[in-house]
C-alpha positions as CSV (number, residue, x, y, z in Angstrom):
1,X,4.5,-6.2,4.6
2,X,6.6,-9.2,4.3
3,X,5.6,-12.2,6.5
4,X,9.6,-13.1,7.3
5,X,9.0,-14.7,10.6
6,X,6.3,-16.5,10.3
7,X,6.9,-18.0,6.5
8,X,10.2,-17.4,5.4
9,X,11.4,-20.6,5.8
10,X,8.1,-21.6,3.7
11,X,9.7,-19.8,0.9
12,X,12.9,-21.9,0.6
13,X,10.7,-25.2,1.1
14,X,7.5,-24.1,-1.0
15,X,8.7,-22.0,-2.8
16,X,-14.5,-6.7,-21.1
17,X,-16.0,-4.0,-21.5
18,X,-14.7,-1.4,-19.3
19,X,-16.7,1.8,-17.9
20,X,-14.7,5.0,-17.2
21,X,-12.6,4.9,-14.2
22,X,-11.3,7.6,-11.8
23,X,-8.2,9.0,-12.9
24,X,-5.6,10.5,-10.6
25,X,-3.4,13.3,-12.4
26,X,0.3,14.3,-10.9
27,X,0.2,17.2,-12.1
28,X,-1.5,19.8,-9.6
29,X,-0.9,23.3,-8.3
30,X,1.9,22.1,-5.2
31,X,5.0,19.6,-5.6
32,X,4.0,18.1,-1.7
33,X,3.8,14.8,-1.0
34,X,0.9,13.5,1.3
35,X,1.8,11.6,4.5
36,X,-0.1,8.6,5.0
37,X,-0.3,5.8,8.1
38,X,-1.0,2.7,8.5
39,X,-1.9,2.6,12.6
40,X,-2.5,-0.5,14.4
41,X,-6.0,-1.0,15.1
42,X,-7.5,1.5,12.9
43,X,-10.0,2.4,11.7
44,X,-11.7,-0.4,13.7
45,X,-11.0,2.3,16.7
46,X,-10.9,5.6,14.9
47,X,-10.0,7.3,18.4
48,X,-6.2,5.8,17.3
49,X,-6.5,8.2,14.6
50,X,-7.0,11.1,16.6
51,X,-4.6,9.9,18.8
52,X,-1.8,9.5,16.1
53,X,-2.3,12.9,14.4
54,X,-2.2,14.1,18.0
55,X,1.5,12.6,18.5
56,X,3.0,13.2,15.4
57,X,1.3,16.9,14.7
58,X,-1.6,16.4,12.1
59,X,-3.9,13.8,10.9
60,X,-2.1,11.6,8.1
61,X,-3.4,12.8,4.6
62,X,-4.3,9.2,3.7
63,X,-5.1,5.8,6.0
64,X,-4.4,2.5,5.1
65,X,-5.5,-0.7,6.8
66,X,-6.3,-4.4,5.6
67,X,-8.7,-6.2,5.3
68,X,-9.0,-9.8,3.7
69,X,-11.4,-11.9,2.0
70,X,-12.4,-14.7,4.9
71,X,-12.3,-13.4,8.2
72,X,-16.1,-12.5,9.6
73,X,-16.5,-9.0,10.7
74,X,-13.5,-7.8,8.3
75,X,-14.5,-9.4,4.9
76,X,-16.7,-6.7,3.9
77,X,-16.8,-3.5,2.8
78,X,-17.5,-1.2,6.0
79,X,-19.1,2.0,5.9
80,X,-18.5,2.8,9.2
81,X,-15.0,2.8,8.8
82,X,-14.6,4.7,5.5
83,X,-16.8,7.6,6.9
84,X,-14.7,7.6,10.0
85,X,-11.3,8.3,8.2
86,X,-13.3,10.9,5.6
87,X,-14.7,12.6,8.7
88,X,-11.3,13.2,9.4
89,X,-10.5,14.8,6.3
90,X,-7.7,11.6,4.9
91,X,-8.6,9.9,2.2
92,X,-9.1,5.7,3.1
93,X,-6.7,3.2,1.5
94,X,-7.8,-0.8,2.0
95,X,-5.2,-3.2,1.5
96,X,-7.3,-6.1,0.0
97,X,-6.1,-9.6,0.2
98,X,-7.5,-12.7,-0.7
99,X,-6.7,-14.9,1.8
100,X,-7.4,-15.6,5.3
101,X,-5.1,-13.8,7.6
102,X,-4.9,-16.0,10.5
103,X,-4.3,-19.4,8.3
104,X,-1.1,-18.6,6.9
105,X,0.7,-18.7,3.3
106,X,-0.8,-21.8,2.4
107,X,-4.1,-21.3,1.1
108,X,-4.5,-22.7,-2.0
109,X,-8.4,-21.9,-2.3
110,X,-7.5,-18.1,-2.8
111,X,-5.0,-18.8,-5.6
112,X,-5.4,-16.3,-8.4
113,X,-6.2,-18.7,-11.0
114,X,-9.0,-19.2,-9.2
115,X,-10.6,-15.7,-8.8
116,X,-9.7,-15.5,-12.6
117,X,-11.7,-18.4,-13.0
118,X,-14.9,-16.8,-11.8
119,X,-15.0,-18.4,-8.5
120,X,-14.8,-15.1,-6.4
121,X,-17.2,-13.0,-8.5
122,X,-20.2,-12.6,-6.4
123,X,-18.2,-11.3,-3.4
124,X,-16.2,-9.2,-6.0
125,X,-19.0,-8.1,-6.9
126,X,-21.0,-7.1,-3.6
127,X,-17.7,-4.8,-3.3
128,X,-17.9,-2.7,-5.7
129,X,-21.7,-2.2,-5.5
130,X,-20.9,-1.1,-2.1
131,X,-18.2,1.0,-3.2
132,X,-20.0,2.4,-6.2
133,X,-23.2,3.1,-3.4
134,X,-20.7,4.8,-1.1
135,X,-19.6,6.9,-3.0
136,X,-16.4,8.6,-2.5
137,X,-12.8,8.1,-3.7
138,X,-10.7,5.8,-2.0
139,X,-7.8,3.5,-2.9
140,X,-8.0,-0.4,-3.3
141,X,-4.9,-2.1,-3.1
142,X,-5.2,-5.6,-4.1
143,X,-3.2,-8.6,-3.3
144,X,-0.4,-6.4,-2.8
145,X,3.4,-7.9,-2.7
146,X,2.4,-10.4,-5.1
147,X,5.8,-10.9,-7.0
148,X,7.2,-12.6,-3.9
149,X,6.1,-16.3,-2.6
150,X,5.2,-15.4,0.6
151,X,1.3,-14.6,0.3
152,X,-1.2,-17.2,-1.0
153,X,-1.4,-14.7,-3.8
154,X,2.4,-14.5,-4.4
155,X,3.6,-15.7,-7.6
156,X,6.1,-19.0,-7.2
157,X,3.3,-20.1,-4.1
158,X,0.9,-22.4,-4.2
159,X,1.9,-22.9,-7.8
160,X,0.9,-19.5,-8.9
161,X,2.3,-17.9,-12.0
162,X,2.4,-14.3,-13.1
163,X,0.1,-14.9,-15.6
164,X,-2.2,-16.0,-13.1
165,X,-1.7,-12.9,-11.2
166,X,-2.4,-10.1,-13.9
167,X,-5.7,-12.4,-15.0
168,X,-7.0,-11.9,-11.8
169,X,-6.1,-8.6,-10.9
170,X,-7.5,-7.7,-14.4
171,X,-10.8,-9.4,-13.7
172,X,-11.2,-8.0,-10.3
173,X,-10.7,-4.5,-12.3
174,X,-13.2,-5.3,-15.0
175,X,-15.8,-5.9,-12.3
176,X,-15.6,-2.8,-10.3
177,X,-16.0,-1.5,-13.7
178,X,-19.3,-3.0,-14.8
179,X,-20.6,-2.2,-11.5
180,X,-19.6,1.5,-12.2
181,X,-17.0,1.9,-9.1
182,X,-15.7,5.1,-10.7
183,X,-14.9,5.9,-7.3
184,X,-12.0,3.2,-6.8
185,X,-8.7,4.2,-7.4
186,X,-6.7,0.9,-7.5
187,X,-3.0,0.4,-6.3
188,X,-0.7,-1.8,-7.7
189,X,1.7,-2.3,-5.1
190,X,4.5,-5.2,-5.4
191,X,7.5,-5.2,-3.1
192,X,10.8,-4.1,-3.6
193,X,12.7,-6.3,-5.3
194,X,14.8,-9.5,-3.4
195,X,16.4,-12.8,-4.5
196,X,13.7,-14.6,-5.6
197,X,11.1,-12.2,-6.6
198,X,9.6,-12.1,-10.1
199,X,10.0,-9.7,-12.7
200,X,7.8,-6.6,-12.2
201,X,7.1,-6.0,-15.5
202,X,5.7,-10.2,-15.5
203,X,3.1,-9.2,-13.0
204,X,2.3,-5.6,-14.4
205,X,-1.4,-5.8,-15.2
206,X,-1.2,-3.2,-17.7
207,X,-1.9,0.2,-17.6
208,X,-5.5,0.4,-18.6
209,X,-6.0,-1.8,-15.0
210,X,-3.9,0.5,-12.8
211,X,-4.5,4.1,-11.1
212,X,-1.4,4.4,-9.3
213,X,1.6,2.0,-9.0
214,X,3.2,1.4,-5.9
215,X,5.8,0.3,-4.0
216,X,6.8,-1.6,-0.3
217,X,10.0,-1.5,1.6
218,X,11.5,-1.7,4.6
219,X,14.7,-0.9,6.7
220,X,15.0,-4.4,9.0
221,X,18.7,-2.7,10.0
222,X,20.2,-5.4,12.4
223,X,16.5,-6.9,13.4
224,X,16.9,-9.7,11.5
225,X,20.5,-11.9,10.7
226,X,19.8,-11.9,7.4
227,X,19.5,-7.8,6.3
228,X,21.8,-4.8,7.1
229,X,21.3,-1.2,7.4
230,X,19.8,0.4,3.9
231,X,19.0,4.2,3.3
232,X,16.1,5.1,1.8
233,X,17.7,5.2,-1.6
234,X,19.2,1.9,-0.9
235,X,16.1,0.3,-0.6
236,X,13.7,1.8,-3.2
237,X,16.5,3.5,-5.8
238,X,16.7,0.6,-7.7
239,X,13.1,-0.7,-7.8
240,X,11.7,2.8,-8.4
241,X,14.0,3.0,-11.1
242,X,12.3,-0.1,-12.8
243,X,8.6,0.3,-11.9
244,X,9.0,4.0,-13.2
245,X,9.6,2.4,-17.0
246,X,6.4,0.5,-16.7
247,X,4.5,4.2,-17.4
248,X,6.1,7.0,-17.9
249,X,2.7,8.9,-16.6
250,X,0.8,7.0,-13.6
251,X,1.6,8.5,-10.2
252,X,3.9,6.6,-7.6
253,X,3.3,6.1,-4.2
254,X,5.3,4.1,-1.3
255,X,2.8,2.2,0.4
256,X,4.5,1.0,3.5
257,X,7.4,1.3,4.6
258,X,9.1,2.1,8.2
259,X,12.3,1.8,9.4
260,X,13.8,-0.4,12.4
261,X,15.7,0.8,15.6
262,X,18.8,-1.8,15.7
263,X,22.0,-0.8,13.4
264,X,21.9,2.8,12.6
265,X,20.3,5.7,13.5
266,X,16.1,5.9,12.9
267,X,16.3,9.7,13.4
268,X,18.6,10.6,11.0
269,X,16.9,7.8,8.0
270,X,14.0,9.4,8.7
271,X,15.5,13.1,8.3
272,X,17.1,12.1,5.4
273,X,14.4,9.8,3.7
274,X,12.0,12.6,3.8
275,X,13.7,15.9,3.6
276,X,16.6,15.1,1.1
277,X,16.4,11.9,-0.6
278,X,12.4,12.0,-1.4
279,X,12.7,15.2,-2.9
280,X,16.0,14.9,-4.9
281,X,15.9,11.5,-6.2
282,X,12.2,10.3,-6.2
283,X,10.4,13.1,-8.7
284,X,7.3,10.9,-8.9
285,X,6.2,10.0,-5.3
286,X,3.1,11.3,-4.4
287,X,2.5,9.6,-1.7
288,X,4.7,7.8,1.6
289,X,2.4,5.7,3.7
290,X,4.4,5.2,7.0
291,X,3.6,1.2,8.7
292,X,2.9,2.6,12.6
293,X,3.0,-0.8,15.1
294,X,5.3,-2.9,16.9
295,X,5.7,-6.2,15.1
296,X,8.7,-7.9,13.9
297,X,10.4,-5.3,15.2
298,X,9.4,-1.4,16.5
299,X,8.2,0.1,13.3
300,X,6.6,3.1,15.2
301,X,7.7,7.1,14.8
302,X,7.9,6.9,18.3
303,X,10.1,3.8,18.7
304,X,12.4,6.3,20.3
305,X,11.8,10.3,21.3
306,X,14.8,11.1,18.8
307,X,12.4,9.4,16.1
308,X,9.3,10.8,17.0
309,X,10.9,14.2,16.7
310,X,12.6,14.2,13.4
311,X,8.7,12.5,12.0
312,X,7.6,15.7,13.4
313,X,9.8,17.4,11.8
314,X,8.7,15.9,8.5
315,X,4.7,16.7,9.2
316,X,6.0,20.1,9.9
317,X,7.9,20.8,6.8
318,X,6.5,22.5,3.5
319,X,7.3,19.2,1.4
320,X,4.3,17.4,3.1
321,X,1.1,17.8,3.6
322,X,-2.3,16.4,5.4
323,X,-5.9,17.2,5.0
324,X,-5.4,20.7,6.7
325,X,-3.2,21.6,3.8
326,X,-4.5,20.6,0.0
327,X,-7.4,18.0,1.0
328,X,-4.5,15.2,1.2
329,X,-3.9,14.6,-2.1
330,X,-0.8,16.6,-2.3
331,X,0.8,16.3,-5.8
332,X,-2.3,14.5,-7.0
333,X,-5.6,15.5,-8.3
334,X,-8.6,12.7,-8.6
335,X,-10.9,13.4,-11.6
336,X,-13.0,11.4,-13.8
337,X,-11.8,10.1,-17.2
């Protein structure tokens, strides 16, 4: 999500040969679309799982977590932690970012034109052996939010250009590839659009190089001076509207996205967000992955009982569903090329 607090001032001031890959088809027996979660400390403590799926009525159909490229202990691919969220039935989701998470925006040794360059390819690498040795479909979203300037990755930081974004992402792609990680499905994920951000087309690896494209959004409300209140439509109409053009085929998914407590009611955004608006005006989500912790603001479901209820609500409805349902995938079916 976006780093606001700690960087947004930075923004002002610094501102092949390709094996088959997995392919994921939107056209399946059901017209659901699978819940997903992001939840503070998981899977690192799969017991938050359980204890999520407990709150909120069922385990979320897919997890999503991060993990970055330079912090010991989180660097690498974990097996422990993928088999703990397929024991569970969800399909895993890593947001992968090259960058150090504790250093900041400013970390010009992860630029992309440097993992285009090569420089990365032997930890690339090691990942998708693992992957390919794993075994099982998951998604990788890489370096997501990269058409703003507030990651290391982001185009318009650290003198990064779009150009430099798509080479990278495309040689990160091409790897997996040759190492036969059939397995990964990869997300394209940018943010909504802002002031400032680039083009999405600019940064749009191409097709060929993307399973499912994506999107990130969130309602800051009154939590920060410089946002208001937005509906669900508000935020992503527009920007769905766009990234939609880009293929008239690949499946959609929004990959976070929450909403704050301060200047309207949660309850009734997340009514409507899920049981109208979703379903009316946004044929080609498959996917809503909802960001579950208490950061820059309360992003929780159960910020407030009012909230938690109506997300139950949601989990409870026929548009949704989890692993208990259709195996999570929802309007989506993974297959090989």
């Amino acid at each position: 999500m976006p780093q606001f607090l700690f960087s947004r001032s930075l923004i002002v001031a610094v501102v092949l040969c390709l094996a088959p890959a997995p392919a994921v088809s939107a056209t399946t027996g059901t017209s659901a679309v699978t819940l997903g979660a992001y939840v503070s400390g998981a899977p690192w403590k799969p017991a938050r799982l359980d204890r999520f799926a407990r709150l909120v009525g069922r385990m979320p159909g897919i997890v999503m977590w991060y993990q970055d490229w330079g912090s010991p202990g989180v660097r690498d691919f974990n097996v422990k932690m993928m088999n703990a969220v397929v024991r569970r039935g969800a399909t895993p989701m890593v947001t992968w970012d090259p960058w150090r998470w504790k250093d900041g925006p400013l970390q010009p040794s992860y630029a992309p034109a440097r993992i285009a360059a090569g420089e990365f390819d032997a930890y690339i690498r090691r990942w998708g052996r693992a992957a390919r040795s794993w075994g099982k479909t998951f998604y990788l979203r890489f370096a997501h939010e990269m058409n703003a300037a507030y990651y290391p990755w982001g185009v318009g930081n650290n003198g990064n250009t779009a150009a430099d974004f798509v080479a990278a992402w495309r040689r990160v792609v091409g790897i997996f590839r040759r190492e036969k990680a059939t397995n990964v499905l990869f997300v394209w994920s940018p943010n909504v659009e802002f002031d400032g951000t680039a083009p999405f087309a600019s940064v749009y690896p191409g097709s060929r190089h993307v399973d499912v494209i994506a999107v990130d959004g969130y309602n800051w409300g009154a939590s920060v001076s410089w946002h208001s209140w937005q509906s669900f439509t508000g935020l992503f109409g527009a920007s769905y509207d766009k990234l939609a053009r880009l293929d008239a085929r690949k499946p959609m998914m929004i990959a976070e996205t929450a909403s704050t407590e301060l200047g309207g009611n949660k309850a009734s955004w997340i009514r409507n967000a899920f049981l109208r608006e979703i379903p009316a005006r946004f044929p080609r989500i498959g996917a809503v992955i909802w960001f579950h912790e208490d950061k820059e603001t309360d992003w929780r479901v159960n910020s407030s009982s009012a909230a938690l209820a109506a997300y139950r609500k949601v989990v409870a409805s026929s548009g949704y569903v989890s692993p208990t349902t259709t195996g999570g995938q929802g309007k989506w079916q993974v297959s090989d090329r």
